[in-house]
N, C-alpha and C positions, 0 to 999 in steps of 0.2 A: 473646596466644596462647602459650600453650606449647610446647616442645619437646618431642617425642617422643623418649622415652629407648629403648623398645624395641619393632618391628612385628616381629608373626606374620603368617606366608604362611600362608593355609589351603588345603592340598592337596586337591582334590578326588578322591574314593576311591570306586568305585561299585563295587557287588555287582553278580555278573554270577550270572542263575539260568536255566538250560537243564532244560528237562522229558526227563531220558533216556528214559524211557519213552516218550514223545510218536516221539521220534528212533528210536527200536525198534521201535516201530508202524509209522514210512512207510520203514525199509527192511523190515520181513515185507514189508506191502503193497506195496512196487510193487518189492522188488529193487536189488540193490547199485547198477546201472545208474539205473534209474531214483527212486531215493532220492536220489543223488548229482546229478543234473539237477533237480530238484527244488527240493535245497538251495542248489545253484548260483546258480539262477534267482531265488530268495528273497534269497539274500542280496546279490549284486545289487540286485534291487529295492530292499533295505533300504536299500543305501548311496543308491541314488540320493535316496529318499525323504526316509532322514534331512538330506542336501542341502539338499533341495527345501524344505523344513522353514525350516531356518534361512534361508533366500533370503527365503520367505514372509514369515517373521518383519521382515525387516530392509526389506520394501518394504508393509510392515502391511495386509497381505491375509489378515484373521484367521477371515474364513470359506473360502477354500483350505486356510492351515494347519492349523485344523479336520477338513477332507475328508482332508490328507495326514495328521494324527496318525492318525484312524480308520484308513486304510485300513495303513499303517504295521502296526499292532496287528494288525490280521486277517492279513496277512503271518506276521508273528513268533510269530501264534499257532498257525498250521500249521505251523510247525517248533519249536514247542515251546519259545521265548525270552520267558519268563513274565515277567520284569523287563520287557522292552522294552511287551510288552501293560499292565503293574499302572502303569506312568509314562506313556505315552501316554493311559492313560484320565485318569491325573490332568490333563495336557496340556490334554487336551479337556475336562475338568471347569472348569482356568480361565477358557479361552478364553469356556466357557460364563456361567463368572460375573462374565466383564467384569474380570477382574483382569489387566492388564498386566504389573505386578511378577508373580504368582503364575506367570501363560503366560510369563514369561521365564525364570523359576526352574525351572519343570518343563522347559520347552521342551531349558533346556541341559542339565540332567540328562539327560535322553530323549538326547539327541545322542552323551555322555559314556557312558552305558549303553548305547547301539547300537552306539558303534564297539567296547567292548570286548564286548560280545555277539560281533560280528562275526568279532572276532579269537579266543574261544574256541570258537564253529562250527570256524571253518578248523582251530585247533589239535585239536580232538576227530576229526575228519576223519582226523587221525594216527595216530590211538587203535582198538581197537577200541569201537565202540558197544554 
């Protein structure tokens, strides 16, 4: 065996994509108040979700993590966190095709995308919309 003269770390860097328009539409429609309760409640959820995900994963109950990518997606798609929806369906596409390796690869992406999702919600909160 060889000696390893030199290891790269590979940093993991995810794009984070938020639909303003989506986020523009649910404060016209229901109001600075209830836009904000809204997102609140969402995001939330997300976290827990995303969670739940990983938990799934690691006690291999792969038709739950299934139910939680889906429902995951439907969540982030009503506030407008398109990334978290395009990787969850991929999620769910492995899960579907019986691939392990592939539902661990998407899985932790989706987790890596959700929590910076999460984190550029809250910062946009700051902002005007």
């Amino acid at each position: 065996m060889r000696p390893v003269d030199k290891v790269t770390a590979i940093k993991h860097s995810e794009s984070v994509r938020l639909d303003r328009d989506r986020l523009r539409g649910l404060y016209r429609q229901m109001g600075d108040s209830g836009a904000e309760d809204v997102l609140c409640r969402a995001i939330e959820e997300l976290a827990v979700r995303l969670s739940s995900c990983e938990r799934l994963w690691r006690e291999g109950r792969r038709k739950e993590l299934r139910k939680a990518a889906r429902s995951l997606s439907a969540i982030a798609e009503q506030i407008g966190m398109t990334e978290i929806v395009r990787v969850a369906s991929d999620t769910v596409g492995a899960i579907d095709g019986g691939d392990s390796v592939a539902t661990a690869a998407t899985l932790f992406r989706l987790i890596r995308v959700g929590e910076r999702s999460l984190t550029a919600v809250w910062d946009l909160q700051d902002l005007s919309i």
